[in-house]
C-alpha positions as CSV (number, residue, x, y, z in Angstrom):
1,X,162.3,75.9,37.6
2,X,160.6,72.7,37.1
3,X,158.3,72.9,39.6
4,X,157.5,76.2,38.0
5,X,157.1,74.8,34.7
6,X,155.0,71.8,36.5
7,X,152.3,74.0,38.4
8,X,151.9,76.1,34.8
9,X,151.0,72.9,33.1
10,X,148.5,72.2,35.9
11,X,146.8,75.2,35.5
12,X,146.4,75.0,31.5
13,X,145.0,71.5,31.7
14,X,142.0,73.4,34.3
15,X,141.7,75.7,31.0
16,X,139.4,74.9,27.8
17,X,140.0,76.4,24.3
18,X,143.3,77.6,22.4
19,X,146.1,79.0,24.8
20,X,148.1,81.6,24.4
21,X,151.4,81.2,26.6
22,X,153.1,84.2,27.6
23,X,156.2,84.5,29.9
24,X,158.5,87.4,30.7
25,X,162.7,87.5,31.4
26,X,163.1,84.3,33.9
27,X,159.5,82.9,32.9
28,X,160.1,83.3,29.0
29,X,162.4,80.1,29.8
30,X,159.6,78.9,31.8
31,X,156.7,79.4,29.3
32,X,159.3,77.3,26.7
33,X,159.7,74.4,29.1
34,X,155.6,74.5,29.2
35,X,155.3,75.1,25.4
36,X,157.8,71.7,25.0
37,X,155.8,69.6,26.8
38,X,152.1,70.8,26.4
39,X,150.0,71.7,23.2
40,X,149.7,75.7,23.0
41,X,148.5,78.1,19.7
42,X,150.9,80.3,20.3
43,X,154.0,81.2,22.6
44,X,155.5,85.1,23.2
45,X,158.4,85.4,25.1
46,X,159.4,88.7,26.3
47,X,162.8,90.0,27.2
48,X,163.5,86.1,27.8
49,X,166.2,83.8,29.0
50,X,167.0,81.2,26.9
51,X,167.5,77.2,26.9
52,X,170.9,75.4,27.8
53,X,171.4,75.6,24.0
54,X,171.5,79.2,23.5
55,X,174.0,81.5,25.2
56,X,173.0,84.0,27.7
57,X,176.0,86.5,27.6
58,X,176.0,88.7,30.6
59,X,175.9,92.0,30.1
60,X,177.4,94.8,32.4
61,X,174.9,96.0,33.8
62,X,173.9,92.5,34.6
63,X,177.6,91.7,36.2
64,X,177.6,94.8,38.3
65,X,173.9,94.5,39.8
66,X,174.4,90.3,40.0
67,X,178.4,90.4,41.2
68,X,177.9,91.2,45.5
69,X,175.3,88.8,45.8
70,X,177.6,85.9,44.5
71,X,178.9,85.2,47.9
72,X,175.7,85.4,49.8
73,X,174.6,82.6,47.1
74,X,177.2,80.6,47.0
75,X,176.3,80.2,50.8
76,X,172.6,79.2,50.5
77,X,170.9,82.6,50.9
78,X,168.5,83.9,48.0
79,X,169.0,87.1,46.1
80,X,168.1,90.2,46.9
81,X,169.0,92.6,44.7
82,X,169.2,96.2,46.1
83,X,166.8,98.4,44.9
84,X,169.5,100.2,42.6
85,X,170.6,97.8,41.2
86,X,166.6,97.2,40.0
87,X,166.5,100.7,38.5
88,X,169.8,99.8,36.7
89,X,168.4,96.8,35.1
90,X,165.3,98.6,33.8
91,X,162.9,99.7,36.5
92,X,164.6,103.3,36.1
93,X,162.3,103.7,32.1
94,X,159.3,103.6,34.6
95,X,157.0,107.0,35.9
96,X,157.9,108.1,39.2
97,X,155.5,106.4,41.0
98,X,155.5,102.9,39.0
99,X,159.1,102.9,40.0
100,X,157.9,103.1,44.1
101,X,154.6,100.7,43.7
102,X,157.1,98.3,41.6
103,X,159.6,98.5,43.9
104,X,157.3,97.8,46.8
105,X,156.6,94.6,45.2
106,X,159.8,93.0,45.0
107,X,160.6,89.6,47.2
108,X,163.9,88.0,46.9
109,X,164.9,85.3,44.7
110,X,165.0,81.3,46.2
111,X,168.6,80.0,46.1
112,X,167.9,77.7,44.0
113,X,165.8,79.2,41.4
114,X,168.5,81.7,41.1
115,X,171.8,79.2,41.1
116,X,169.6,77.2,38.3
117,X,169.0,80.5,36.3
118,X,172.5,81.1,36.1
119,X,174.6,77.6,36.4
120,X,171.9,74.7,35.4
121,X,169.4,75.9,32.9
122,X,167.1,73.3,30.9
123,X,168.0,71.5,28.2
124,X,165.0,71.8,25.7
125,X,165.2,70.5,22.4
126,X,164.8,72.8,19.2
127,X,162.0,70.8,17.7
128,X,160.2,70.1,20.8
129,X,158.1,73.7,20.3
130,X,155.9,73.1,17.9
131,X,153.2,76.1,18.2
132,X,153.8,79.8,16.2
133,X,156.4,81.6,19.0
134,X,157.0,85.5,18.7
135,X,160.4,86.7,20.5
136,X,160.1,90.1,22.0
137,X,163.0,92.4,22.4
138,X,163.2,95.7,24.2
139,X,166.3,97.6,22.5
140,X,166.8,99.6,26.0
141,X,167.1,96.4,27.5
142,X,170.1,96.5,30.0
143,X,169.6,92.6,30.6
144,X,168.9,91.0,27.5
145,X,171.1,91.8,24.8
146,X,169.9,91.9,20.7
147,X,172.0,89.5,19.9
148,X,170.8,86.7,22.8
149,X,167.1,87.4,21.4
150,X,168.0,86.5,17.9
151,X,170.0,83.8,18.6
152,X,166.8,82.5,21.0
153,X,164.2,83.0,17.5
154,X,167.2,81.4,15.5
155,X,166.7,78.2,18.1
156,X,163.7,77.9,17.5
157,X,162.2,79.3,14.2
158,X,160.5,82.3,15.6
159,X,159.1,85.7,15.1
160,X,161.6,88.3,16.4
161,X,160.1,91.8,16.9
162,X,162.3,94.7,18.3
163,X,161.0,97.6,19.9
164,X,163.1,100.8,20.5
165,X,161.8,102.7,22.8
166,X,161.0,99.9,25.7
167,X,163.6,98.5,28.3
168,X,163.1,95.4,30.4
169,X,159.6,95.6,31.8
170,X,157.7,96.8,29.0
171,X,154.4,95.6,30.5
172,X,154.8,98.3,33.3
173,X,156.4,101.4,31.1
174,X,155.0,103.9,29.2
175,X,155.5,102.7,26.0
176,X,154.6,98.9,26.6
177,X,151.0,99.8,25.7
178,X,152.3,99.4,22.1
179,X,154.0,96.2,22.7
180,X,151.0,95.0,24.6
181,X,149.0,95.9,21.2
182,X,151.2,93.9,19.1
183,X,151.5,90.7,21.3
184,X,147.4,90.6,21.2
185,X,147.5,91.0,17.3
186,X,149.9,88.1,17.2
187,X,148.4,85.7,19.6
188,X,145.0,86.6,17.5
189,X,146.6,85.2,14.5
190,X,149.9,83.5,15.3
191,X,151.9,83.0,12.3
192,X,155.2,81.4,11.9
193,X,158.6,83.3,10.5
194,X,158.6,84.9,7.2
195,X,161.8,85.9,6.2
196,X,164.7,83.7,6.7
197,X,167.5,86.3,8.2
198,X,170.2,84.5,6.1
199,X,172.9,87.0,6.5
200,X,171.9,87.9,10.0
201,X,174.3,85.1,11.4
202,X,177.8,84.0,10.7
203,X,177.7,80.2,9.2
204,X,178.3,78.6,12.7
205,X,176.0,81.3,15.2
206,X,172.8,80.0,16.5
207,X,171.3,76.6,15.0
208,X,174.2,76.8,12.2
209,X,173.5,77.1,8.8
210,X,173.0,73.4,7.6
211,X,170.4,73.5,10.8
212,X,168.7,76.3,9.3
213,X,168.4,75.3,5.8
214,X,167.2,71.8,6.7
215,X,164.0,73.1,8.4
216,X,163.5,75.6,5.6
217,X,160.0,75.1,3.9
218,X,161.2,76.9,0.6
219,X,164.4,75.9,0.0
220,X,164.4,77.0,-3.9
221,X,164.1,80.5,-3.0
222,X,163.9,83.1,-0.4
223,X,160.5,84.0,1.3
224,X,161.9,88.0,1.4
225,X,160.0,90.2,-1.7
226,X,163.1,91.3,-2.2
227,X,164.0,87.8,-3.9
228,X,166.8,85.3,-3.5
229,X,169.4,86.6,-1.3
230,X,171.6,83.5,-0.6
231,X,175.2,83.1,-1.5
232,X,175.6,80.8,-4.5
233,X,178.5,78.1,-4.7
């Protein structure tokens, strides 16, 4: 994963005027490793993974399509998911014939991209990400759960946008177009969180509540129109 982090620097550095870093599922962790270490304008992270700090809770259909291929992993060989267990973690939301070129397409998973994914994944601090970072979430999503998205904006102070009608691979379904639209407007004119989701989170989910209100640029009152909506005493 670092050497995939490593050849995306190398390629921005080629690049000249304001970047806007985008990464999808396994390369939303990668884009935030970049993002940590190089200067971006803005950072969108789709259906992503998250940092060592933030729990990725598996989900079922995650345990079910990622459960056979433990042993083969745990013996060296990379993952190759079969092509069920693909439509089961999203690819089934595409046309027809999306689902057959998509599936096509697929390669298996190195060992050790995978075993890192899962068992080792970066540590990257909370204040290392300094540009305006959107957090996309699909609410079809099989993979990535609500909850594992917000906890992901929580981390780092982002924009969290949920979309209902897209799954996993919203930039090859149907109605991704409209996610596609939105992700343009924002990288046009990043902007950092608004509203401070105060009762979104028990005291000690995510960051933590003292974490939270330390980085808060407003802390007399609440950036929401709807006023001040914190507990008092």
């Amino acid at each position: 994963m670092g050497q995939l982090a490593e050849s995306v620097s190398r390629s921005l550095s080629s690049l000249k005027g304001p970047v806007a870093l985008i990464g999808h599922s396994m390369g939303g962790l990668v884009a935030q490793m970049v993002a940590s270490q190089v200067d971006v304008q803005s950072l969108v992270c789709v259906a992503s993974a998250t940092p060592k700090a933030v729990w990725m809770r598996p989900t079922r259909t995650g345990i079910r399509s990622f459960l056979p291929q433990l042993m083969g992993l745990a013996r060296g060989r990379p993952l190759a998911l079969s092509e069920k267990a693909y439509l089961d973690c999203g690819f089934d939301q595409l046309p027809s014939d999306a689902q057959s070129k998509a599936l096509q397409r697929l390669t298996p998973w190195p060992n050790r991209l995978t075993r890192e994914l899962g068992l080792s994944r970066p540590d990257i601090p909370r204040d290392a990400i300094s540009a305006p970072m959107l957090v996309v979430h699909g609410f079809k999503d099989p993979i990535v759960t609500l909850h594992q998205s917000r906890l992901l904006a929580d981390y780092f102070g982002a924009v969290l946008w949920r979309f209902d009608d897209v799954s996993h691979h919203p930039m090859l379904e149907p109605a991704g177009v409209r996610v596609a639209d939105n992700i343009a407007e924002f990288v046009t004119r990043p902007r950092r969180r608004l509203v401070r989701e105060i009762d979104a989170f028990s005291p000690e989910e995510g960051i933590g509540q003292q974490a939270r209100e330390a980085r808060d640029p407003n802390p007399v009152r609440s950036d929401s129109r709807f006023g001040d909506r914190r507990k008092k005493g």
